[in-house]
C-alpha positions as CSV (number, residue, x, y, z in Angstrom):
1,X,-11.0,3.2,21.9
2,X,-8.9,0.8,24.0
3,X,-5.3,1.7,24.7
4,X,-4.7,-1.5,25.9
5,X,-6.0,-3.8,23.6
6,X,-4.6,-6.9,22.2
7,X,-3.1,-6.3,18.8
8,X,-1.9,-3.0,19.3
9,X,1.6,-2.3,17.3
10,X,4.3,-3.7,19.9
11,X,2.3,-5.9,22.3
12,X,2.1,-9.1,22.6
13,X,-0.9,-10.3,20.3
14,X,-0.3,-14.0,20.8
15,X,-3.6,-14.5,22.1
16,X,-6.6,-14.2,20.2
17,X,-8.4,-10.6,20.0
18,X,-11.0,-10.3,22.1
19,X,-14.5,-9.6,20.2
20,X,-15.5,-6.4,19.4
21,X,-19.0,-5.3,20.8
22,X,-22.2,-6.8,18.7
23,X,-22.5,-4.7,15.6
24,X,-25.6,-6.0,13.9
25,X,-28.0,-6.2,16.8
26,X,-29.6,-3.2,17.9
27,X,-28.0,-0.6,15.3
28,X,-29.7,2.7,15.0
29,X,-32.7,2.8,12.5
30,X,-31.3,3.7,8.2
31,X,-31.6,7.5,8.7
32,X,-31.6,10.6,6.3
33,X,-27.9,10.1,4.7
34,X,-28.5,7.0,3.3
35,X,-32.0,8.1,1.7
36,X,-30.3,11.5,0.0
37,X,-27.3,9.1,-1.1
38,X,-29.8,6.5,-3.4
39,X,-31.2,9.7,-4.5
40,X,-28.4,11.3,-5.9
41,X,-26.8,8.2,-7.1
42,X,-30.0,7.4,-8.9
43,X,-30.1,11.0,-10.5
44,X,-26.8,10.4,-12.1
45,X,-27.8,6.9,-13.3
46,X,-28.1,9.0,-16.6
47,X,-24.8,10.4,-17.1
48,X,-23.1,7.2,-15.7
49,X,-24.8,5.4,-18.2
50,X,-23.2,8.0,-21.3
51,X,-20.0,7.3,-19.4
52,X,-19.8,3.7,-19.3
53,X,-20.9,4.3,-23.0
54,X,-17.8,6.7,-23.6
55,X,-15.6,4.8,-22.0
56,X,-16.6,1.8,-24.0
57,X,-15.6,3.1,-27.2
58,X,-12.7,5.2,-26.1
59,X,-11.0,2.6,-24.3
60,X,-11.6,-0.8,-24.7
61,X,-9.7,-1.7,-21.4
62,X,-12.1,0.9,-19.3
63,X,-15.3,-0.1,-20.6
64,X,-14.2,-3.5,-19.5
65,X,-13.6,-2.3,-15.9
66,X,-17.1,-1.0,-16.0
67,X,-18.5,-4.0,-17.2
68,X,-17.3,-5.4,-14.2
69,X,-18.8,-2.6,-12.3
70,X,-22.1,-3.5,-13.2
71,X,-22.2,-7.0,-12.1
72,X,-22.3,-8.6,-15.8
73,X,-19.2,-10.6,-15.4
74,X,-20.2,-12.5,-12.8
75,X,-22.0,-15.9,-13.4
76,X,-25.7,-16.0,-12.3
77,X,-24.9,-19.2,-9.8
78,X,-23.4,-19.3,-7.0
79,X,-19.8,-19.0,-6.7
80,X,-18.6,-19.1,-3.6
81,X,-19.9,-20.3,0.2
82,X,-19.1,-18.5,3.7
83,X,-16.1,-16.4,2.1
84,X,-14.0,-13.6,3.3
85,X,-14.3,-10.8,0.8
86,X,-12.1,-8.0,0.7
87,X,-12.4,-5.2,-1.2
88,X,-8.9,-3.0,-2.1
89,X,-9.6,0.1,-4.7
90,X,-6.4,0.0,-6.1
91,X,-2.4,-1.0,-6.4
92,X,-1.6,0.5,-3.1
93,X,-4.7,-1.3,-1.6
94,X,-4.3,-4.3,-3.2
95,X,-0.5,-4.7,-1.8
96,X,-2.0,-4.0,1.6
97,X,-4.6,-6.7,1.7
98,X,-2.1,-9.0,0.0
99,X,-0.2,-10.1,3.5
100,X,-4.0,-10.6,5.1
101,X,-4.7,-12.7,2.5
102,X,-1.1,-15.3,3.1
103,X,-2.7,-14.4,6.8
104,X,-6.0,-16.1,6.4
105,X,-4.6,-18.4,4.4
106,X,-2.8,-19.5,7.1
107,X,-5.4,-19.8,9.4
108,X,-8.2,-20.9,7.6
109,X,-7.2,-22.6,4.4
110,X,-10.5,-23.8,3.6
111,X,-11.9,-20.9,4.0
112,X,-12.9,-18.9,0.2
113,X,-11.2,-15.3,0.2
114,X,-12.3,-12.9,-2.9
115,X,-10.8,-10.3,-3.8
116,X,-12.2,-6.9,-5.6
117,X,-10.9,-3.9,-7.3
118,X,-11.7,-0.8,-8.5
119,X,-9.0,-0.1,-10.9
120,X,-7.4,-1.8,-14.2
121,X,-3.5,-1.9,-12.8
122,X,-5.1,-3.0,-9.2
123,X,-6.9,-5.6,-10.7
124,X,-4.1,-6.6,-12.7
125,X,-2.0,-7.0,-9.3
126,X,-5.1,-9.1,-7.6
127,X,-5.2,-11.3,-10.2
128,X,-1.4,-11.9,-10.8
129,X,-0.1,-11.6,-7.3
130,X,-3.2,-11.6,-5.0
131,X,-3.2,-14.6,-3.7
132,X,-7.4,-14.5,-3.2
133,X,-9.7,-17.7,-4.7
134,X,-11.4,-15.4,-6.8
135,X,-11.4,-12.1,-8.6
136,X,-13.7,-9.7,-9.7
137,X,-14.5,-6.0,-9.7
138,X,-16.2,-3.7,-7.4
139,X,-19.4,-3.6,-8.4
140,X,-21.1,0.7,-8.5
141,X,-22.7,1.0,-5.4
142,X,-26.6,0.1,-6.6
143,X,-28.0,-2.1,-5.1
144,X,-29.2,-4.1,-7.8
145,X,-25.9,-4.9,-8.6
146,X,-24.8,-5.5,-5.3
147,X,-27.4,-8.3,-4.4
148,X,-25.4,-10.1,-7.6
149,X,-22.3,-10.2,-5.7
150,X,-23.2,-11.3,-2.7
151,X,-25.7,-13.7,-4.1
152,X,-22.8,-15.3,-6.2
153,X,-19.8,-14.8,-3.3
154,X,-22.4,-15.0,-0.1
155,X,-19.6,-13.3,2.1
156,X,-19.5,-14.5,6.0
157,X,-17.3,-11.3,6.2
158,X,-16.7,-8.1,4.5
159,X,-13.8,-6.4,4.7
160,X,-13.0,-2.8,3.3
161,X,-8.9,-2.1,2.8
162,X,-8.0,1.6,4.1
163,X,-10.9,4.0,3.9
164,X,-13.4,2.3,1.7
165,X,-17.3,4.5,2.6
166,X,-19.8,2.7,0.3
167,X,-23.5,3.3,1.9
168,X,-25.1,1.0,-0.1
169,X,-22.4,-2.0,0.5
170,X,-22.6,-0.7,4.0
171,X,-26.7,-1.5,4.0
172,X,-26.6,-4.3,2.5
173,X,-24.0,-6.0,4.9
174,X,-26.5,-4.8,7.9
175,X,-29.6,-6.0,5.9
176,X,-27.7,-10.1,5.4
177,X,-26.2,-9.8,8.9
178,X,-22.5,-9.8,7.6
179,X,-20.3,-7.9,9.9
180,X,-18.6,-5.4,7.8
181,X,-14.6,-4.3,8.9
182,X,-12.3,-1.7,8.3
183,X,-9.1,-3.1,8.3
184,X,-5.6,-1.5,7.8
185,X,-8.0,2.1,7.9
186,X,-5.6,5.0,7.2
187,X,-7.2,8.7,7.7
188,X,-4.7,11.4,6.3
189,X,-5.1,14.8,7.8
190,X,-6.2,16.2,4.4
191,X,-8.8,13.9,3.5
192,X,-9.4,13.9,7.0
193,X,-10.7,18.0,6.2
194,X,-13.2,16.8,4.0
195,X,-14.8,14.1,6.2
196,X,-15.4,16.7,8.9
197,X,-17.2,18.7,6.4
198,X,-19.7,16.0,6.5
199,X,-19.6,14.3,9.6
200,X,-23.4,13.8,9.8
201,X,-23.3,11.5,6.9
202,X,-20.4,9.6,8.1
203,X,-21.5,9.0,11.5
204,X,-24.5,7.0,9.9
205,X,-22.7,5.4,7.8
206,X,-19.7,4.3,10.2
207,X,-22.5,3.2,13.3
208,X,-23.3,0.0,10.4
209,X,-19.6,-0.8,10.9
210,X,-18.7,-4.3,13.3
211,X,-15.0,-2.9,14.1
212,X,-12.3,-0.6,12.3
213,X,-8.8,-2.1,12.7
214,X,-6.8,1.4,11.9
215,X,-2.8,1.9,10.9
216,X,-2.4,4.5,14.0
217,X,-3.5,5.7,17.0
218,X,-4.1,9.3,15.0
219,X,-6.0,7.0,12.0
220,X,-7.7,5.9,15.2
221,X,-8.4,9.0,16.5
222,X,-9.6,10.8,13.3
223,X,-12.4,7.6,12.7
224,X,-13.4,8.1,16.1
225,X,-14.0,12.1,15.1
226,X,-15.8,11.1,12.0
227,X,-18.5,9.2,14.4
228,X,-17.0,5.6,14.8
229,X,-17.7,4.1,17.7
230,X,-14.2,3.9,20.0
231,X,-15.5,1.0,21.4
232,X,-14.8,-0.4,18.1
233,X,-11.7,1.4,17.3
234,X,-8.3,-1.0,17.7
235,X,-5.3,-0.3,16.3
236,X,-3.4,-2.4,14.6
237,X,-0.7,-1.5,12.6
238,X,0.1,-1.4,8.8
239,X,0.7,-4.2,6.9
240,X,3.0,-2.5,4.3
241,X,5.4,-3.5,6.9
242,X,4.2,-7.3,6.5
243,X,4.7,-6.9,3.0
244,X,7.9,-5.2,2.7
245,X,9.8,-7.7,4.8
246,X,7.7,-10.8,2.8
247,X,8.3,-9.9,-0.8
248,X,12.3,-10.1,-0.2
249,X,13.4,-10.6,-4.3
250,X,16.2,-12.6,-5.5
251,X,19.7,-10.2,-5.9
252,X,19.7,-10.0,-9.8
253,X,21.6,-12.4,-11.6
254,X,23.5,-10.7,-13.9
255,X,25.0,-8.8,-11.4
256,X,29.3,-8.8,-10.5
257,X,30.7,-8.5,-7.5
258,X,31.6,-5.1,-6.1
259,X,29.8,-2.0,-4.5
260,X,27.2,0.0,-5.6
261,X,25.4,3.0,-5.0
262,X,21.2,2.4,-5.6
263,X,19.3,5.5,-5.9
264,X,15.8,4.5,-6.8
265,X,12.3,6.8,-7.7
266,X,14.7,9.9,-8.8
267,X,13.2,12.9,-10.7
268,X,14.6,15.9,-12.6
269,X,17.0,18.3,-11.1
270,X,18.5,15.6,-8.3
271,X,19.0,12.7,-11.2
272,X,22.1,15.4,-12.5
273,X,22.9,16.2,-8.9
274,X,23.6,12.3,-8.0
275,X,25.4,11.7,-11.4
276,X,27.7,15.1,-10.2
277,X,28.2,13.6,-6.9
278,X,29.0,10.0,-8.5
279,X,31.4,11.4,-10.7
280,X,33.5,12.6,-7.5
281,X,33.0,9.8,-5.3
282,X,34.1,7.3,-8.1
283,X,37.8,9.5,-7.4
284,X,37.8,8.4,-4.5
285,X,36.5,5.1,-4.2
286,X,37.5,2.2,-6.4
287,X,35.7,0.2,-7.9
288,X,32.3,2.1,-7.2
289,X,28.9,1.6,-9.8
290,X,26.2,3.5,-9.6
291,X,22.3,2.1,-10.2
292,X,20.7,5.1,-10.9
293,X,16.4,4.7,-11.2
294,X,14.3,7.5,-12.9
295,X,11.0,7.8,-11.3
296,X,9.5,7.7,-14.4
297,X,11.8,6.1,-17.3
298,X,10.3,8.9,-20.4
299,X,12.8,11.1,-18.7
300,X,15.6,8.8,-19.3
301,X,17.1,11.0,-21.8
302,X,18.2,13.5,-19.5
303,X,20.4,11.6,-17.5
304,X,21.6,10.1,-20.7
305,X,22.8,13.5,-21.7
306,X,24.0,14.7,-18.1
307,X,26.1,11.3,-18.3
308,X,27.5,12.2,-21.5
309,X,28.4,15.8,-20.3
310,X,30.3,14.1,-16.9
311,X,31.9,11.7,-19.5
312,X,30.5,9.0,-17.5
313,X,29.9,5.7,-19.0
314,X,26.6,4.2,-18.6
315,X,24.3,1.3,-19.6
316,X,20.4,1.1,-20.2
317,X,18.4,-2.1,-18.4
318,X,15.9,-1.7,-21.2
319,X,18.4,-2.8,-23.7
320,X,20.0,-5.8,-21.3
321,X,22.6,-3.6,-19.6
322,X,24.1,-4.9,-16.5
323,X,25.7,-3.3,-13.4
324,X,29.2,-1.6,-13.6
325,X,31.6,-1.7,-10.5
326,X,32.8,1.4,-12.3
327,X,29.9,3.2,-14.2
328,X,26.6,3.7,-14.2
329,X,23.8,1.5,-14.9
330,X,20.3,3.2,-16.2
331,X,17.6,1.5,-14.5
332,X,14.8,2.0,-17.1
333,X,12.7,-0.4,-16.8
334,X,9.7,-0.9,-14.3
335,X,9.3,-3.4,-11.6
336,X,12.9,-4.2,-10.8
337,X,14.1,-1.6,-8.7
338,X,13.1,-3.5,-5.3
339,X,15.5,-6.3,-7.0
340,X,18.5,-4.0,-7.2
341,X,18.7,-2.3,-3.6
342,X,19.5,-5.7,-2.5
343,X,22.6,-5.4,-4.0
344,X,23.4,-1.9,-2.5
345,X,26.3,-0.6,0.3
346,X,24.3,2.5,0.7
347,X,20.6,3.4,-0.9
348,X,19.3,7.1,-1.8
349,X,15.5,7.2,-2.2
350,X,14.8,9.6,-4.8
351,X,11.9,12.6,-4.5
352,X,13.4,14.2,-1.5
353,X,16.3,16.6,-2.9
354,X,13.5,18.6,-4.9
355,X,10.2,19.4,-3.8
356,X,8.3,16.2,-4.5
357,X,7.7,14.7,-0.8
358,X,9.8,11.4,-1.4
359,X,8.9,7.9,-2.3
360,X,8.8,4.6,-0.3
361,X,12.0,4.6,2.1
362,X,11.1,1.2,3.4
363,X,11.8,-0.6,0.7
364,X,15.3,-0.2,0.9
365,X,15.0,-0.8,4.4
366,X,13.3,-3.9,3.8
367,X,16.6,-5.6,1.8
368,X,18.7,-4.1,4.7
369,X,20.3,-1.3,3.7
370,X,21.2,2.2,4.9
371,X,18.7,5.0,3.6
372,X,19.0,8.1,2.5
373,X,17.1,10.8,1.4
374,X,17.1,14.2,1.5
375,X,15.3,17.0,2.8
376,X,11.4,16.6,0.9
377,X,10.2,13.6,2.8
378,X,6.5,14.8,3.5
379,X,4.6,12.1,2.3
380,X,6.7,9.4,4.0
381,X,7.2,11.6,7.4
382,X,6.1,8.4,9.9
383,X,8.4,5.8,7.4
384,X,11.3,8.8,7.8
385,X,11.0,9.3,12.0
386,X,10.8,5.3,12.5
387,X,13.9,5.0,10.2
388,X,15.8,8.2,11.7
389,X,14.6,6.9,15.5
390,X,15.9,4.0,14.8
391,X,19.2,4.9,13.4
392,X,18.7,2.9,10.0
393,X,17.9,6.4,8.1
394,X,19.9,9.4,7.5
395,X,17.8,12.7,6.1
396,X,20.5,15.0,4.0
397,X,19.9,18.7,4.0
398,X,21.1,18.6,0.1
399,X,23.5,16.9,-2.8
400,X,26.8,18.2,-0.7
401,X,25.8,17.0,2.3
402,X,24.6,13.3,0.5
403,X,28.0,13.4,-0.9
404,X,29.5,14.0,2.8
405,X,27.5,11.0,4.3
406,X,27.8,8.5,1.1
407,X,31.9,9.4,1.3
408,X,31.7,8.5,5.4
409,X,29.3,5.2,4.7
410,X,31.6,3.9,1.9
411,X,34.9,4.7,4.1
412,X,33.1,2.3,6.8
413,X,31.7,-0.7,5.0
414,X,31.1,-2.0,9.0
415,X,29.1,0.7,9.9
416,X,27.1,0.8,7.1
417,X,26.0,-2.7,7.3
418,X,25.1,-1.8,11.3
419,X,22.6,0.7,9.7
420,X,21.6,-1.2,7.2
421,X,20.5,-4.0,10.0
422,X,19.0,-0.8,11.9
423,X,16.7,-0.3,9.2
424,X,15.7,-3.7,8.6
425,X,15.3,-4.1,12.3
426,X,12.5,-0.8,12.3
427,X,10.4,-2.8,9.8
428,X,10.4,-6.0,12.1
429,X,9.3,-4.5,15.1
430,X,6.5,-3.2,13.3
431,X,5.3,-6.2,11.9
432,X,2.8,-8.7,12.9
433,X,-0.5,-6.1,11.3
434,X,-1.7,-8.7,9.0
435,X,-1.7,-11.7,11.3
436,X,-3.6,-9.3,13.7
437,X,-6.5,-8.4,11.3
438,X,-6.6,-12.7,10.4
439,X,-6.6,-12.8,13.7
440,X,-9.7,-11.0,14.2
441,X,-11.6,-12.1,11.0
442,X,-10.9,-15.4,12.0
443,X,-13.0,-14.9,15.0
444,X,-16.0,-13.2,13.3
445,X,-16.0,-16.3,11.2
446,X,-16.1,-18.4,14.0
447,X,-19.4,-16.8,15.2
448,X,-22.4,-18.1,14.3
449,X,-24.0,-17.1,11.3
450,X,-27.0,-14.7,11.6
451,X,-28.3,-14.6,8.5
């Protein structure tokens, strides 16, 4: 695992990667793991078939998905020639591999790129926001049904997004001679627990891989402890960055001038706090709205309520409501949050006052904005450290002391907009992931072909 390879997160990756040692030639014979995998996957072939069945009549959406799963939505000629096909499980995936895809674009236009799913909503996003030449999903991981998909897509280059283990796709990549790439590979410590517990499968699976382009250097480290070869280990970076700072949307339209308080993905028990602490910051600061964003909109009705206790007047998005330079505005709709920190002074990122481990805190970051968030932050804890180190993010011990640092920002429009840059300027200097990984695909499909 080099330390000082091109493409690592804050070097200078203007010049191409350097190849990654030959994957295909010479591998290590199939051994045991991938024998005892076709034989369990063959022994549920019964109750997989009872649950496609199920999930056919229960839910006509699902049995569709599995449809897909088994290959019989493809078309039995060829679709594609030399593609790039990536394979994203689901929406978090799918946004991932979205800024390789306007990468490799980029660089090789002409070049087919599909794109597979596992899920409904991440198929949904692949086919409406994807960007890939085709669409289709992830076929179950028989063989059968994989020698449909590459027959119709004949991939150049396979690509799995995050930490995508599929011994049979593995196989048959070896058996065509398609190099086969981890890219944007994430390892969390506790999935990381149950990889370890079978590290002798993994270690045959992962020697069939041509190169794993990983988020960290401790994603990096883990895949080299599951039995990657570090030869083939790079890091680098995450493209969420990439994406973040690309997806940029319009300020909403409907929206008048003045300042505003956005606190996005909040949950029960802080939603009351932040209408409490609104109600005393409005006191002292004129003209103040506040865009207020439940986590999940069902529980709408108890800010509603808390509103009405405060005698605070507030409007709902989902029946055309717009913002209020003096009162709150219910965001309770889904997909326009994003939308509405761009209009912020100063942007709370919900999850973190109670015990649910926070929500994206780039996002705000993204639209330039000072974050803040409080306490509970343990599933953004690297996106929390690069905001914090670089003085764009502010982590509040609880509602009094948000109320402390929202009273200080507001006071000093300047110095909020000097953390808001701060933020905005963490996310740039970890961008660049996605040209990187087109960067390397790009040589693997210059190559020549050995099948």
């Amino acid at each position: 695992m080099s330390s000082e390879a091109p493409g690592r997160p804050g070097e200078d990756s203007s010049s191409p990667p350097q190849p990654f040692p030959a994957a295909l030639a010479g591998e290590p014979r199939l051994e045991l793991p991938f024998h005892v995998y076709d034989a369990l996957l063959w022994a549920a072939a019964p109750l997989l078939s009872a649950a496609i069945a199920a999930a056919a009549i229960g839910d006509r959406r699902l049995g569709r998905t599995w449809k897909g799963q088994l290959g019989l939505e493809l078309p039995g000629e060829r679709v594609t020639l030399d593609s790039i096909w990536l394979q994203a499980a689901s929406v978090g995936e799918t946004q991932a591999a979205r800024p390789i895809i306007a990468a490799l674009k980029e660089e090789l236009p002409s070049t087919p790129i599909v794109l597979t799913g596992s899920t409904p909503e991440g198929l949904r996003l692949a086919r409406e926001r994807g960007g890939a030449d085709h669409v289709a999903t992830f076929p179950f991981d028989y063989r059968p049904i994989l020698t449909r998909y590459f027959r119709a897509f004949e991939p150049r280059v396979c690509a799995v997004v995050e930490t995508e283990i599929w011994p049979n796709l593995i196989r048959a990549c070896r058996e065509r001679g398609v190099p086969l790439v981890m890219v944007n590979g994430r390892i969390s410590p506790r999935t990381m627990v149950r990889y370890e517990r079978l590290a002798w499968c993994y270690r045959a699976f992962l020697a069939h891989f041509t190169a794993f382009l990983m988020q960290t250097d401790a994603d990096a480290e883990r895949i080299v402890r599951m039995g990657a070869d570090a030869a083939r280990v790079r890091v680098t970076g995450d493209t969420k960055y990439d994406g973040l700072l690309a997806a940029s949307p319009p300020r909403p339209p409907d929206c008048p001038p003045g300042r505003y308080v956005v606190a996005g993905s909040t949950h029960p028990g802080e939603t009351e706090q932040l209408l409490e602490v609104y109600t005393r910051l409005r006191v002292r600061h004129a003209e103040l709205g506040l865009v207020l964003a439940p986590r999940h909109p069902e529980t709408a009705p108890g800010a509603i309520a808390k509103a009405q206790e405060l005698g605070l007047p507030m409007g709902l998005r989902s029946r055309g409501a717009s913002p209020a330079p003096s009162g709150v505005l219910l965001l309770d709709t889904v997909g326009e949050l994003a939308a509405f920190y761009g209009i912020a002074a100063v942007a709370f990122v919900g999850g973190s006052l109670v015990d649910v481990g926070g929500h994206s805190l780039l996002e705000p970051a993204a639209a330039g904005k000072p974050v803040l968030y409080g306490p509970h932050v343990f599933n953004f804890d690297d996106a929390a450290e690069l905001l914090q180190g670089a003085g764009g993010g502010i982590r509040v011990t609880d509602a009094a002391a948000l109320e402390q640092e929202l009273d200080r920002l507001l006071a000093a429009p300047e110095l909020a907009a000097g953390l808001g840059a701060a933020a905005k300027g963490a996310l740039l200097s970890r961008a660049g992931a996605a040209k990187r990984i087109a960067d390397y695909l790009r040589e693997l499909m210059s190559a020549p072909a050995t099948r």
